[in-house]
C-alpha positions, 0 to 999 in steps of 0.5 A: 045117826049120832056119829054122822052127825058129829064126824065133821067136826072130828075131821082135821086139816085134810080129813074127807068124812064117808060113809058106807052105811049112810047117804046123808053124808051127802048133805054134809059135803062127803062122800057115799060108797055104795057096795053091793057084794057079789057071790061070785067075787066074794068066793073068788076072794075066798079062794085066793086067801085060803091058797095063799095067793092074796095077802095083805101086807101089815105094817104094825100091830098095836093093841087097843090102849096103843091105839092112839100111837096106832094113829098117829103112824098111819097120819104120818103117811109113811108106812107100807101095809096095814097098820092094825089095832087088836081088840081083846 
């Protein structure tokens, strides 16, 4: 839709546009990622979170009106783990 429509002109140097929702992004030079979710994985994944043996590493933690610093560390590249932005 809209959003698809005006991403490429939001992507700076360096910027690839893809989409999971949307195959058009084809016809724009970008890439479709196709998921499909399986049970078993997904209980799987389950599993290891609730004991504790998958986790995920989180650099930095902004709030929403932060966001834009937020974005900034992530284009700078130089961060190991997540980089997030909680919404009230």
């Amino acid at each position: 839709g809209e959003a698809l429509r005006i991403s490429p002109a939001l992507l700076t140097g360096g910027g690839r546009l893809a989409s999971v929702a949307d195959g058009a992004v084809l016809a724009l030079g970008g890439h479709y990622v196709f998921v499909r979710p399986d049970a078993a994985d997904l209980t799987a994944l389950t599993e290891l979170a609730e004991s504790g043996r998958l986790t995920v590493e989180v650099a930095a933690t902004f709030p929403l009106e932060r966001a834009a610093e937020a974005q900034r560390l992530n284009a700078a590249g130089h961060t190991r783990g997540k980089i997030v932005v909680t919404v009230p």
